[in-house]
C-alpha positions, 0 to 999 in steps of 0.5 A: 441903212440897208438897201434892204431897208429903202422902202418906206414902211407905211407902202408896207402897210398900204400893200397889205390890201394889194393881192395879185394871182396869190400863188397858193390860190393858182391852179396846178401848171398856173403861171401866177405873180406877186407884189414884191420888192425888186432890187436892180442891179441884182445881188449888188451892194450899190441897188436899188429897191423899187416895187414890183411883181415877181411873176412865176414860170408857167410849168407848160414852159418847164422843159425837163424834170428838174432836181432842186434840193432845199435846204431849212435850218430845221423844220419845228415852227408853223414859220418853217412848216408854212416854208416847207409847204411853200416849197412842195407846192411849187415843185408840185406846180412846175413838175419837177422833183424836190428834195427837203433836207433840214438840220436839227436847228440854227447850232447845227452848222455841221449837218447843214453843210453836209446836206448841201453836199449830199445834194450836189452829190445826189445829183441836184441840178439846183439848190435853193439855201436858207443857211445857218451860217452865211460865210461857212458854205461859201467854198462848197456852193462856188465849187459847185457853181463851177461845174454848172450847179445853180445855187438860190440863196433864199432867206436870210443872206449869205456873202457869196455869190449865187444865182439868185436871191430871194432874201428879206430883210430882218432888219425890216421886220423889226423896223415894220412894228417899231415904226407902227408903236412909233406912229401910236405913241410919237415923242411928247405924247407921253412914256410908255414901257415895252419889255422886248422877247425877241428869240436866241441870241447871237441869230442874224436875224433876230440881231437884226431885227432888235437892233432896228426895232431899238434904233427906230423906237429911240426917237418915240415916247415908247421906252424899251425897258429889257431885252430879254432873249432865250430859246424860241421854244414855248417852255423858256419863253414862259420863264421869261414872260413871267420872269419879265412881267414879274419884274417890270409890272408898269409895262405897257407893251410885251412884244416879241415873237410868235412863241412868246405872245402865244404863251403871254397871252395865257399867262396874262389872263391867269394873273389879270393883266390883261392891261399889257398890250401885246404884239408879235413880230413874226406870225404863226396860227396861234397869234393869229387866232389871238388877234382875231379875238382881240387878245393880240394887237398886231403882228408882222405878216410874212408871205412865207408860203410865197417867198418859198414859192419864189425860191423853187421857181426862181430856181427853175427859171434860172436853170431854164434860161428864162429868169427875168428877176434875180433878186426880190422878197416879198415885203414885211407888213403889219397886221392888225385886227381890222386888216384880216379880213383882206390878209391872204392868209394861204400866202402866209401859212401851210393849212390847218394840220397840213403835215411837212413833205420832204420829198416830191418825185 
């Protein structure tokens, strides 16, 4: 198991009602601090991961207008816009100037690698990389790191060395709802069927997350019938809704991601089946506005707005000298109806209409 994966998953659940200083509800120059998992030593393959709180520098203590430059792999979903809101807000906070830069999508490697370049060349003392690829930029950040650049892998993971790690686990965020239908439906309880819309294939993060959601379901009475993968766009999700309902009828659960439940439940309510369960492995506003109505079971929340906040301050305590931890994540965790009236919900999503900023001076 990953050591990003030690963690039991029903601590996840019971830290969805444990909140500190949210970091979105901080005032500007406000130090705050966050409930995470720690892994020490940092960025080690051998350590441990342990609870903790990442506490945030206090921008009083910044001492110079630093450059950072974030890199997304694009900026399309309300995931990515919670993200790019997370890391505005942070710069804001700090008073240090941010770059946003984004490819076209998880295909377009080329223009990402660019980007980084670009950032070093215009001067960025700081980046902070949610990669595409996490072996292809391996050569520009450790040339950079030799000339003094501080590089923050943040996101998903890259087999390089850098200066910090803000990295989550998707190998827990299919582990989080296996682990829940695990708890609802254990072995000898009685068969049920899921049909499983995880996004594209070939994604390490979507991968992962199959890969764990399958292994820990294997010891339950819920039996995954197909995993059926395509674009994470709304359009093909359809196809595949309707293709997958169409073709396995007796399933009890459609679960997947945010894209595809946000159009199942649609979907379901035009053919009368509402009977199918439906549960989100990633969260966005229209999943949640279905949960609030009972249309959705539950979903996995991810403290997107707080994991950005972590990358830029991390990488401004580092270029500061005053870094204290270099490698943690807020954790995954389920939500479900009956938690939303606890779930913070600024840690998780941009506001209502809020537009992406690529550039705070």
């Amino acid at each position: 198991m990953s050591k990003r994966t030690l963690w039991p998953v029903a601590v996840m659940v019971l830290a969805a009602a444990t909140f500190f200083l949210s970091p979105t509800k901080a005032q500007a120059g406000d130090a705050w601090s966050f409930p995470v998992l720690v892994h020490e030593p940092p960025m080690s393959p051998d350590s441990v991961e342990s609870e903790g709180v990442y506490h945030a520098m206090d921008s009083s203590k910044v001492t110079k207008k630093w450059h950072i430059c974030q890199l997304f792999p694009h900026v399309k979903d309300p995931v990515y816009i919670a993200y790019t809101y997370g890391a505005v807000s942070e710069a804001r906070r700090l008073g240090v100037k941010l770059t946003v830069v984004a490819a076209d999508g998880y295909g377009d490697l080329q223009t990402q690698i660019s980007q980084l370049e670009d950032c070093f060349a215009q001067g960025a003392d700081a980046v902070s990389i949610f990669a595409i690829s996490p072996t292809a930029m391996s050569t520009v950040i450790q040339e950079a790191r030799a000339k003094g650049k501080v590089v923050i892998d943040c996101g998903i993971g890259m087999d390089t060395e850098t200066d910090g790690e803000v990295i989550e686990s998707f190998l827990e965020l299919g582990e989080v709802p296996a682990e829940y239908l695990k708890a609802k439906h254990p072995k000898g309880s009685g068969k049920v069927k899921l049909l499983w819309l995880p996004g594209p294939p070939g994604i390490l993060w979507v991968e992962d997350a199959t890969r764990a959601f399958k292994e820990i379901l294997a010891d339950s009475d819920v039996e995954v019938v197909k995993v059926m993968y395509g674009d994470s766009g709304k359009v093909p999700q359809l196809k595949l809704v309707e293709d997958g309902v169409q073709t396995y009828s007796d399933i009890t659960y459609l679960a997947g991601g945010a894209p595809a439940i946000e159009v199942a439940v649609n979907h379901l309510r035009e053919i009368g089946r509402e009977d199918i369960k439906l549960v989100a492995y990633y969260t966005s506003p229209g999943v949640v506005s279905a949960l609030e109505k009972g249309q959705v079971e539950g979903t996995v929340m991810e403290d997107s707005v707080a994991l950005l906040r972590m990358c830029v301050d991390m990488a401004v305590q580092v270029l500061e000298g005053k870094a204290t931890m270099l490698d943690a994540a807020p954790h995954f965790r389920m939500l479900t109806q009956s938690g939303l009236a606890t779930w913070d919900r600024e840690s998780s999503l941009a506001p209502d209409g809020w537009k992406p900023v690529f550039r705070v001076d």
